[in-house]
N, C-alpha and C positions, 0 to 999 in steps of 0.2 A: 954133189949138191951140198949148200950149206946152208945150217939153220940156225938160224938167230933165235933171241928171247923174244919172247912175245912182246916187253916192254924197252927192248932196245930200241935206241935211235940210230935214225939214219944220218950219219952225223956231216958225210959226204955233200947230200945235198943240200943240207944247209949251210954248207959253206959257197957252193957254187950259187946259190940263191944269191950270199950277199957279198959275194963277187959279181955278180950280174949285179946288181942293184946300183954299187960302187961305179962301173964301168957306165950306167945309164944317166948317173946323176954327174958324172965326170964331162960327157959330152954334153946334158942339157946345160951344164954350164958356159962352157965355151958359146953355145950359140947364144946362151941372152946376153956374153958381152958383146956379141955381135950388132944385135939387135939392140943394144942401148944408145940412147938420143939424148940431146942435152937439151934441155927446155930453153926457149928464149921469151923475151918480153920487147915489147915495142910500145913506145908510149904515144897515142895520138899530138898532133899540135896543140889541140886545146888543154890536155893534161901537162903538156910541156909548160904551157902557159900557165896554166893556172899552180904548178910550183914553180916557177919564176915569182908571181903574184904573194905566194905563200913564203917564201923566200925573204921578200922585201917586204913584207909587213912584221913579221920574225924580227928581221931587222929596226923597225921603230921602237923606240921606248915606251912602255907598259905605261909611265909617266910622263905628263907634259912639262915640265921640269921651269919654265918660260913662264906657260898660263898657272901653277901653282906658286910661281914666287910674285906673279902681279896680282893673283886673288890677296896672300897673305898680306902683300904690302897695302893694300885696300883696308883690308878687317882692321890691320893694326893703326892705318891714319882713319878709320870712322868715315872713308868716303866709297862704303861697301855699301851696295843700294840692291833691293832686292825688290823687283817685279812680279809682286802679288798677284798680277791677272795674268801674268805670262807662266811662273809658276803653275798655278791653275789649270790652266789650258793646255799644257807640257799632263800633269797629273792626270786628268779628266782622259787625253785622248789616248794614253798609253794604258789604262785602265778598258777604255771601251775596245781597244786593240787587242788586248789578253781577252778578253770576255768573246770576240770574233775567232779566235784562234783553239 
């Protein structure tokens, strides 16, 4: 019979402990690359559509390049005319549109 220190370790099984442990986490691994999926997306036709939509307005000038050089040609011959009730009523109804929302 043999006796060890009271404060000796048992140094045996803690190597088999993480050789077990090694050998457990060696085969979980294999299976979740088993188990791994690749995610897809599918986009309905009305998403289709509506970046098509988004696409082609992307594509329009931020500037109306046409309607700003026949305003400026207007102001600079003094034949710029500005419709104070249409103003007005453009002001008035965008105003009571914010106040509903």
């Amino acid at each position: 019979m043999e006796i060890t220190p009271k404060d000796s370790v048992n140094i045996e099984a803690y190597v088999n402990q993480v050789q077990d442990k090694d050998k457990v986490q060696a085969t979980s691994g294999k299976v979740e690359k088993q188990q791994t999926k690749t995610d897809t997306v599918v986009l309905s036709d009305a998403a289709k559509r509506i970046q098509e939509a988004k696409k082609q307005l992307d594509a329009l000038p931020d500037i109306r390049e046409d309607k700003v050089a026949q305003l400026k040609e207007q102001v600079e011959n003094g034949t710029y005319e500005i419709d104070a009730e249409k103003t007005a009523d453009k002001m008035l109804k965008d105003t009571l549109l914010n106040n509903l929302t």
